[in-house]
C-alpha positions in Angstrom: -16.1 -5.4 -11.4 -13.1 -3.0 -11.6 -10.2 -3.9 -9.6 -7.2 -2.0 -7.9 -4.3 -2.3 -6.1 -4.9 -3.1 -2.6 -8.2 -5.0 -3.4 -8.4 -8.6 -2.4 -9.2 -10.7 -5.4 -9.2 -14.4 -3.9 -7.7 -16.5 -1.3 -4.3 -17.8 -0.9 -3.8 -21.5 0.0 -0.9 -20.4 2.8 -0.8 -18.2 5.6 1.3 -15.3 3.5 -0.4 -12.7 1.2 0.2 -13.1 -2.7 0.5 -10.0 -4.4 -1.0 -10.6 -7.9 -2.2 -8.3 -10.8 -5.1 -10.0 -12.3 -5.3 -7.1 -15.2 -2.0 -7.7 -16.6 -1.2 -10.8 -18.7 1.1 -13.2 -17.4 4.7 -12.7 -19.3 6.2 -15.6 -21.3 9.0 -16.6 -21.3 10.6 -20.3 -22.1 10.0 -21.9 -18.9 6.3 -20.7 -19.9 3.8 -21.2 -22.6 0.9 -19.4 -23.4 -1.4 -22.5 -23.5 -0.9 -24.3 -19.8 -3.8 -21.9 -18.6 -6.3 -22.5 -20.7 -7.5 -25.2 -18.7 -7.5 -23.6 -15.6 -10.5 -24.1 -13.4 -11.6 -21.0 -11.1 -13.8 -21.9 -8.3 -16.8 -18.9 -8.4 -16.5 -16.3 -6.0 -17.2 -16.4 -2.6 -19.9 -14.1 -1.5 -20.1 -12.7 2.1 -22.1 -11.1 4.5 -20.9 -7.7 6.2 -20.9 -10.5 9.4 -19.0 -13.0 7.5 -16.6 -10.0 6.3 -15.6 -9.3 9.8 -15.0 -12.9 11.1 -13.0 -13.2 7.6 -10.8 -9.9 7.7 -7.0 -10.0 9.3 -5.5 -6.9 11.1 -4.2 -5.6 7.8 -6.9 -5.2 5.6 -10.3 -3.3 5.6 -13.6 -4.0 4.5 -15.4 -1.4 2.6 -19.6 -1.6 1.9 -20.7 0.5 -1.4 -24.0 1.4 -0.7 -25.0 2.6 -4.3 -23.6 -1.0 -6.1 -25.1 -3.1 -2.8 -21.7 -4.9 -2.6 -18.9 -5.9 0.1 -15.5 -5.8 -0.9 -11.8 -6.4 1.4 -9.2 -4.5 0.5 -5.6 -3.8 2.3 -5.3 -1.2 4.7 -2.6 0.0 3.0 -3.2 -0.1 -1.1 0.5 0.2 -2.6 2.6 -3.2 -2.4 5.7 -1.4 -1.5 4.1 0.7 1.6 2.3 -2.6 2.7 5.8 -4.4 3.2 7.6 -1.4 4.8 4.6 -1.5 7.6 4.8 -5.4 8.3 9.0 -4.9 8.9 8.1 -1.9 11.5 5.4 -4.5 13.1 8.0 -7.1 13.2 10.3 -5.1 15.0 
């Protein structure tokens, strides 16, 4: 499945939003080593109903049903990182 910004790719163990680019490799530097991941453990992904999709969606995000592939995905409303923090400040306020 191809990804973009804006999609939701997994679920973040706190209550904030963790921006992440799962196409990119992660950069190493000398705090990190290319082998700590390798023994990383995904749990498969979690596949939902267009009824489960609605009780799971927050206020920011959308859900979008392609018809031709038979799939549900969540995505933000708003796709670019940088427009999606200048919105939550102007809710804030």
């Amino acid at each position: 499945m191809e990804t973009y910004d804006g999609m939701i790719v997994g679920e973040h163990s706190r209550e904030t939003d963790l921006d992440v680019n799962p196409v990119r490799n992660k950069e190493l530097t000398n705090i990190r080593s290319a082998g700590k991941d390798e023994n990383v453990k995904l749990s498969p992904p979690r596949l939902m109903t267009l009824e489960e999709a609605i009780g799971y969606v927050a206020s920011d995000e959308l859900i979008e049903v392609w018809l031709h592939t038979k799939s549900i995905r969540l995505r933000k409303k708003y796709l670019d990182v940088n427009k999606r923090k200048s919105m939550s400040k102007r809710q804030k306020e």
